[in-house]
N, C-alpha and C positions, 0 to 999 in steps of 0.2 A: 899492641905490638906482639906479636908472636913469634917468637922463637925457633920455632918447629920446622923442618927441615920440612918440604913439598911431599914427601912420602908418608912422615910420619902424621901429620896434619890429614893427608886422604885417610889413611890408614884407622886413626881413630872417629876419624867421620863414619866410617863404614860400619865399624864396630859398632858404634852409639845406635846408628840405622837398624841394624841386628838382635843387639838388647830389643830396642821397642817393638819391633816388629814382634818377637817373642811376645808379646802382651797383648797384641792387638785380638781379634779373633779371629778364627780362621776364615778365608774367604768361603763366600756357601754359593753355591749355583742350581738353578733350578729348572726344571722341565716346566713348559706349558703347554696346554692345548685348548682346542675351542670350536665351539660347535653352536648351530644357530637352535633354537627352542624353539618349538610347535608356537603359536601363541604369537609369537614376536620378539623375541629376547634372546641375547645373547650369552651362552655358556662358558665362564672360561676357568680352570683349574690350573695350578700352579704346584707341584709335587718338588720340597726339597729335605735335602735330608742334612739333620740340623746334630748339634752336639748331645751326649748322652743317648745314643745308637737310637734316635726314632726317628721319625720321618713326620714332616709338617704338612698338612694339605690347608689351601686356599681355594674356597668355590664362591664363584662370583657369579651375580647372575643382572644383569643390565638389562632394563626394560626399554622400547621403546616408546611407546605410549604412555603417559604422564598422567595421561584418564586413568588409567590401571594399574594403578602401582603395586608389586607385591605385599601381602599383608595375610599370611602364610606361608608354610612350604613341608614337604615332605621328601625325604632324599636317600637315600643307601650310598653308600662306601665301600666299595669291597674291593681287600687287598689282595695283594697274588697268592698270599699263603690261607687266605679263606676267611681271615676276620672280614666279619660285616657288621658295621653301625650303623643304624638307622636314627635317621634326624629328623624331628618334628618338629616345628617354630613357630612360635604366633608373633610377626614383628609390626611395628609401626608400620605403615604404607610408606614403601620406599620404593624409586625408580635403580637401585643398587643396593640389590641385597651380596652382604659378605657373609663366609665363618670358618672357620679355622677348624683344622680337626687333627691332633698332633695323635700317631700311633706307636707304639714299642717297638723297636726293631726299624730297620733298615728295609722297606719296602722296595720292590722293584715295579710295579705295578698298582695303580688303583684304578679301579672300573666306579663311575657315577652315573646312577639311575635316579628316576624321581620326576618331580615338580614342584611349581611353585603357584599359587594363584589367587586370585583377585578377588574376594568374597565382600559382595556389595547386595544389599534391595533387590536389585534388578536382577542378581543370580553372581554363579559362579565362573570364572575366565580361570583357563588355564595355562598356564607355560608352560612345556616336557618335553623328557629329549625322548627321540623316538627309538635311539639307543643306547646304551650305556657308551657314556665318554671314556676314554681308556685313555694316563695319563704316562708316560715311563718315567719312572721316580730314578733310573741309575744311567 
């Protein structure tokens, strides 16, 4: 049984709504783009900007052939204000290579170059973009 008049009942529903939302964390939204790889595989990067003023990158790299899974990679990063990191990997053979690469600061921009490729017996197969993906981070 509640007592509460129809106003004051909405009224502290809202409130309550308010407090939690305060705790929750902030909504994040993100840029993508995508671009197809020499090779056969698909490029796609995810640029968002996350709490504590940096900027999160996600580069995915989907293969389509399952004979050739990546099992390597070499990559550059480069932001709008000039930091470049360069990535070198040696992973399991996987047909979805991921990795995250979180930067200081608030990015507007990341340019990704590079490759990824296939080192077997029979020689080497490459993935690469033929030009740097450029993602808008804002």
């Amino acid at each position: 049984m509640n007592n509460q008049s129809p106003k004051t009942f909405m009224f502290n529903k809202i409130s309550v709504a308010l407090i939690i939302s305060l705790f929750l964390p902030q909504p994040s939204y993100a840029a993508i783009n995508r671009d197809i790889l020499r090779g056969g595989a698909l490029g796609i990067v995810q640029c968002q900007h996350i709490r504590g003023n940096k900027t999160k990158i996600v580069w995915q790299v989907i293969v389509n052939d399952s004979n050739k899974p990546i099992n390597a990679t070499h990559f550059y990063f480069q932001t709008s204000d000039g930091v470049l990191r360069d990535i070198y990997s040696v992973v399991s053979p996987t047909t979805n290579y991921q990795t995250t690469e979180i930067f200081d600061g608030l990015k507007q921009t990341i340019n990704i170059s590079g490759e990824a490729y296939h080192i077997s017996f029979s020689g080497v197969y490459r993935y690469y973009l033929q030009k740097p993906l450029v993602v808008q981070c804002d």
